[in-house]
N, C-alpha and C positions, 0 to 999 in steps of 0.2 A: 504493500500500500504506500510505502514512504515515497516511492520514484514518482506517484500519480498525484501529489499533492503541493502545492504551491502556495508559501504562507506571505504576507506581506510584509510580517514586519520579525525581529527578532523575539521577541515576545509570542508570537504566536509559535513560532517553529520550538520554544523554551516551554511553552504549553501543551504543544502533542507529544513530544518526547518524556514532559513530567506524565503525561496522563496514558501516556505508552505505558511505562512503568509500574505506573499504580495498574494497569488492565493486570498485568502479571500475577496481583496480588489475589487473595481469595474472593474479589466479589467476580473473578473473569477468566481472562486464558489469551489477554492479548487484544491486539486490534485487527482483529480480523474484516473490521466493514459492516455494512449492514445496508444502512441506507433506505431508502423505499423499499423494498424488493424483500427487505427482513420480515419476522416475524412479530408480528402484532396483535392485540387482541383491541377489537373493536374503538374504541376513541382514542387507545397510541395511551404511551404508559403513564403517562402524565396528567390525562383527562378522567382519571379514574374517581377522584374524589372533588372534581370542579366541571363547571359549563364551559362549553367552548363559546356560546353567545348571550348576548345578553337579552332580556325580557324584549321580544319581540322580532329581534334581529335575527333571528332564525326560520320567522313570516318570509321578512324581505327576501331571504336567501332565497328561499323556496320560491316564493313569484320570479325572483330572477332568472333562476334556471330554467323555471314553464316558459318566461320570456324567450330565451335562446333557441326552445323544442317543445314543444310535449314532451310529459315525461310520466312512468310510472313511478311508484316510491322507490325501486330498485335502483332506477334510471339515476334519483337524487343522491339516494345515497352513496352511490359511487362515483358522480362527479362530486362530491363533498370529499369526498376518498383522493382522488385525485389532483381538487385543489390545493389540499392540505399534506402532501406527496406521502399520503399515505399513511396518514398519523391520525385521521380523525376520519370516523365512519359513524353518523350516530346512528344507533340500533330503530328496528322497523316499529319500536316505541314509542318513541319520539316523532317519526319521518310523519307514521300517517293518523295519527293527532292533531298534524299541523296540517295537513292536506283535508282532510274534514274541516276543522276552523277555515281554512282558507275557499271551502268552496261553501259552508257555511254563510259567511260574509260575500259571498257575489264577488270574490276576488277570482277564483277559478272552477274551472265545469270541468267534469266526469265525462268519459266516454267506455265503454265496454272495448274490449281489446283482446279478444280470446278471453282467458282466465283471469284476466287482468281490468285494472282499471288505466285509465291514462288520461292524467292531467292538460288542462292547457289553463294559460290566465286568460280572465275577461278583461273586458274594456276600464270596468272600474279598478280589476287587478293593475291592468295597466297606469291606469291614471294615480293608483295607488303606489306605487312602485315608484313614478316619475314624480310626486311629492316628496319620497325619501330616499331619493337618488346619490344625497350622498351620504346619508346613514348605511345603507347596502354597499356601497363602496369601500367604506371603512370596514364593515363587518369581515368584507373576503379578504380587504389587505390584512385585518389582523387573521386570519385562518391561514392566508397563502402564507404571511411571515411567519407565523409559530411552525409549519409546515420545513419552510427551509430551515428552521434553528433548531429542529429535531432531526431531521435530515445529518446536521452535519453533527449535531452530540450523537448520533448513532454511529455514524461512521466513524468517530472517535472513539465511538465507547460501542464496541458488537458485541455486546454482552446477550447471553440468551440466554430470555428470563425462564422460558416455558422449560428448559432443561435443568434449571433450578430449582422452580417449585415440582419437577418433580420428585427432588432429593426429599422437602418439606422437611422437617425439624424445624422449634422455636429460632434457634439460631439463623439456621437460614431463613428464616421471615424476619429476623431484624436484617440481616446485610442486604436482603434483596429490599428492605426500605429505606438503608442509609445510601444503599448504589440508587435508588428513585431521585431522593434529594440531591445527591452531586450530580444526575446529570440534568435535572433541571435547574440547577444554581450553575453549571456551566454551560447549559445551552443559550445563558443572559449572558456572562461573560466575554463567549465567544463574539458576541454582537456590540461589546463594551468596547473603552477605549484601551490604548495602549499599556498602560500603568497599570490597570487594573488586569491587563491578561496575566501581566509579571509579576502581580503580585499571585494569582491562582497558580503559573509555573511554580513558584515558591513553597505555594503551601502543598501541592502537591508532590512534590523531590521530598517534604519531610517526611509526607506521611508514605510517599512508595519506599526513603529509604528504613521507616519504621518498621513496615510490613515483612521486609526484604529479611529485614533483623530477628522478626516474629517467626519468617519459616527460617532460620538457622538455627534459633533453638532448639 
């Protein structure tokens, strides 16, 4: 992975190499990658205890995308999938809850489609949509950018969690929740300034060479 990566500043390149290290340690096995294409369970490992939208902004989403196609709830869910490269899918719980409200309100109409239903927006969907046009705008920048700063904490950190819990013991439910917190405290990092990646290089050299000391015992 090292040859395919290209860091901007010294701090970043003192940041993969710290966070190389610590992978070595017991929450992992290295940097092996991951990326989109890894293993996921449903809204990406960070969305397990929090919303990816806010009160209503999950509407907007939905009309946007009936805007671009027709769409069934599958249809949504996996360009949600997609936007967010693969780190947020919300469950068929969520999707057509909000497709009932939404055709509910004269925002969007039903058609039969084989076994399916399939969405499109109406005209007041439309005009609704185009009232908060830049509420929905904002909603996918923030989805598309959590999206990329998972992206690249995974590829840094290819940790697989699902061969983890299958070990299960107490212990491993705490490391596999202190490894949740670092990589979402480094997936803001990584987007931070300069100083601040150096100082995360830092903390992470101590604590890989701590660990490193832990398996020599």
């Amino acid at each position: 992975m090292r040859g395919h990566h290209h860091f901007a500043s010294r701090a970043e390149r003192a940041l993969w190499h710290a966070a190389e290290r610590f992978g070595r340690g017991p929450f992992g096995s290295g940097m092996r990658g991951g990326g989109p294409g890894g293993r996921r369970g449903g809204p990406g490992d960070f969305l397990r205890a929090g919303r990816m939208f806010g009160d209503g902004d999950l509407k907007l989403v939905v009309l946007y995308l009936m805007a671009e196609a027709p769409r069934h709830g599958y249809d949504i869910i996996k360009a949600l999938e997609e936007r967010s490269s693969g780190f947020y899918a919300p469950s068929p719980g969520v999707i057509y809850p909000t497709l009932t409200f939404l055709e509910e309100a004269g925002y969007a109409v039903s058609a039969p489609e084989g076994a399916k239903k399939v969405f499109s927006i109406t005209e007041a969907g439309s005009a609704h949509l185009a009232e908060n046009r830049d509420m929905v705008e904002r909603a996918l920048e923030q989805l598309e950018r959590f999206g990329r700063k998972m992206a690249k904490a995974r590829e840094w950190f290819g940790w697989d969690d699902e061969a983890q819990e299958r070990r299960g013991g107490r212990r491993d439910d705490e490391l596999r929740s202190v490894r949740r917190r670092l990589r979402a405290a480094l997936a803001d990092i990584l987007d931070g300034p300069e100083e601040r990646r150096a100082q995360a290089a830092d903390i992470l050299k101590t604590a890989a060479e701590a660990l490193e000391a832990l398996n020599r015992d």
